[in-house]
N, C-alpha and C positions, 0 to 999 in steps of 0.2 A: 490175424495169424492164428493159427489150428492150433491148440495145443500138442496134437502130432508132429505137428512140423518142428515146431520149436522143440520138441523133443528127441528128435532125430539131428534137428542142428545140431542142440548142445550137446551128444554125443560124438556127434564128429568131431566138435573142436575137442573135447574130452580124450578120443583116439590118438588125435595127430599132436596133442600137448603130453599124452603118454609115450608117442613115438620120438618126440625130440628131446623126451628127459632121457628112453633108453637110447638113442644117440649119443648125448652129451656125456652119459655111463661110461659107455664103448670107448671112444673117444680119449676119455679121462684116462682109464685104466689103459689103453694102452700107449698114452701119453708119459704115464707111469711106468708101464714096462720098456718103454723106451731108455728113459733114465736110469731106471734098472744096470739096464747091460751098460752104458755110456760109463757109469761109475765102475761098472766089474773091468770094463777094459782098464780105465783109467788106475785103480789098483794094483792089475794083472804088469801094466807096465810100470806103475812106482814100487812093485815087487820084485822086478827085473834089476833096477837101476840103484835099487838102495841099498843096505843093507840091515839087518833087523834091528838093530841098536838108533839107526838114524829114522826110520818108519817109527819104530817108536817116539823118536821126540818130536818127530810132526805130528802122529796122533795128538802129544800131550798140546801142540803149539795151538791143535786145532780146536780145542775145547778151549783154548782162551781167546785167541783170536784165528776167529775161522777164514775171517777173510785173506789176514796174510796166509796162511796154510795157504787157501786156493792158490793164489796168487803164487806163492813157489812152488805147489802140484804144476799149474800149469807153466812156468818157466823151464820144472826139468822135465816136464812131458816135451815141449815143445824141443827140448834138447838132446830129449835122446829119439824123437822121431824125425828130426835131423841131422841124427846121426853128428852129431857136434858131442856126443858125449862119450869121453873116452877111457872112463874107467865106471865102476860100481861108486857109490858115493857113503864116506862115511860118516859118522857122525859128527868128526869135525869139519867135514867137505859142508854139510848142511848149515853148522853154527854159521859159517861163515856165509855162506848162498842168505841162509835167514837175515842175517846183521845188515848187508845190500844190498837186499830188497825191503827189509823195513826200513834205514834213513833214507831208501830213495821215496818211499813212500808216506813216513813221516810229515806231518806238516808243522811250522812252529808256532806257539799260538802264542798271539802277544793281546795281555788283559791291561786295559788303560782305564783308570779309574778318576771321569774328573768331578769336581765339586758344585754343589748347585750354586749358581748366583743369584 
């Protein structure tokens, strides 16, 4: 094998490993900007449905536990984009929505401690 040749190989593979990194770029970023908008919707309607007092205390619920947050974002998205929801929600409309959906989600955990023999 020619040192040319092999030299021209290994720039092809060189090309087309440059071409699926800016792929996977493209891709990413607009994977990203997908997200993006997905959240700004999801806002624009927990903006609609709350009121400022109650957006606040699930900002705070989210910094402790983010998963329950999601989890009641998506309960009262899914409730006012069916139209099941019949008023603005206030901060005690939320305490309550938060309280069951966390014991429904809750698990109870039982620690048994037994002795070596």
């Amino acid at each position: 094998m020619s040192d040319e040749y092999y030299d021209a190989e290994l720039e092809e593979i060189k090309r087309r490993r440059m071409e699926q990194l800016i792929r996977q770029a493209q891709e990413a970023k607009i994977r990203e900007q997908e997200e993006l908008i997905k959240e700004a919707q999801r806002q624009a309607i927990l903006r609609r449905i709350m009121t400022p007092k109650a957006r606040e205390r699930l900002a705070n619920v989210k910094l402790v536990r983010p998963d329950l947050a999601r989890s009641v974002e998506d309960y009262l998205i899914g409730l006012a984009l069916s139209g099941r929801l019949g008023k603005i929600l206030t901060d005690e409309d939320l305490k309550e929505i938060l309280i069951a959906i966390d014991s429904r989600n809750r698990r109870e955990v039982n620690i048994r401690i037994r002795e070596k023999r």
